[in-house]
C-alpha positions in Angstrom: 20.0 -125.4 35.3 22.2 -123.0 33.3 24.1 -120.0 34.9 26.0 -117.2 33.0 28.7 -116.6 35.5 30.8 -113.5 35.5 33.6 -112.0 38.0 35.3 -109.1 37.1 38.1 -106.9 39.6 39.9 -104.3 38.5 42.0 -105.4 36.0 40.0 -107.9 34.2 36.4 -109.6 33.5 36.1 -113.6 33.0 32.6 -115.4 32.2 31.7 -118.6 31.5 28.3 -120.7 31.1 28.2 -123.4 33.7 24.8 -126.2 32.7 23.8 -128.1 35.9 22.9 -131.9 35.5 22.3 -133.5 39.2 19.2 -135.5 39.5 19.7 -138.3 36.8 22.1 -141.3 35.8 20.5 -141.7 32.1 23.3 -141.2 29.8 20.8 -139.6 27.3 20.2 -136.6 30.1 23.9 -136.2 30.7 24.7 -136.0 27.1 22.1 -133.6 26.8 23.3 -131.3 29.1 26.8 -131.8 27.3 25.0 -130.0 24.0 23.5 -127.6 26.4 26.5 -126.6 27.3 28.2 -126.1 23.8 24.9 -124.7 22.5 24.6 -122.1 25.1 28.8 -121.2 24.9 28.3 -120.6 20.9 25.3 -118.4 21.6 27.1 -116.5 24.5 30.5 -116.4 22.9 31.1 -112.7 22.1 29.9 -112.3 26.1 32.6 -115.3 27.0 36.2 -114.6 27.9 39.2 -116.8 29.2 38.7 -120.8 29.1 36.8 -122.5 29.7 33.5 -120.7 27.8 31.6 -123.2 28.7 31.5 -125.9 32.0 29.4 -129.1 32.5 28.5 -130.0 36.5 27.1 -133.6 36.8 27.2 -135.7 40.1 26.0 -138.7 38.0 27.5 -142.0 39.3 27.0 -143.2 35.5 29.4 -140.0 34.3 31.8 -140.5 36.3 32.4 -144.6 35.7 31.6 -143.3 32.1 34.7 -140.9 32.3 37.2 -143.0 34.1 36.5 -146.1 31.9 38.1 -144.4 28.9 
C-alpha cells in the first residue's frame, strides 16, 4: 500500500509518500517495498516538501532483527 500524505495549516504544507509493507517476513518483499518507496519519492518530488520525502512502514520480524544486527 502507498499513501501520498499531505498536512498543511496556515503557515505551511509538508507531504511525504509513506509505502506499507505488513504481511510478509521475505527479505525480497521488504526490499521491494524499500525501492517502492524511493521510486515513488523521485516521481512525486516536485509535490514533496520537508524530510523525510519518502517513509518505509514494515512490522516484519525479519526487518527489524535485519536492522538491529547492523
Amino acid at each position: 500500500m502507498t499513501a501520498l500524505v499531505s498536512l498543511q495549516d496556515e503557515e505551511r504544507r509538508r507531504a511525504a509518500v509513506v509505502e506499507v509493507k505488513l504481511s510478509d517476513d521475505e527479505v525480497g518483499y521488504l526490499k521491494a517495498g524499500y525501492h517502492e518507496a524511493l521510486v515513488y519519492r523521485a516521481e512525486y518530488d516536485k509535490d514533496l516538501s520537508g524530510w523525510p520525502k519518502a517513509i518505509l512502514v514494515v512490522s516484519s520480524d525479519t526487518a527489524i532483527r535485519t536492522t538491529s544486527s547492523r
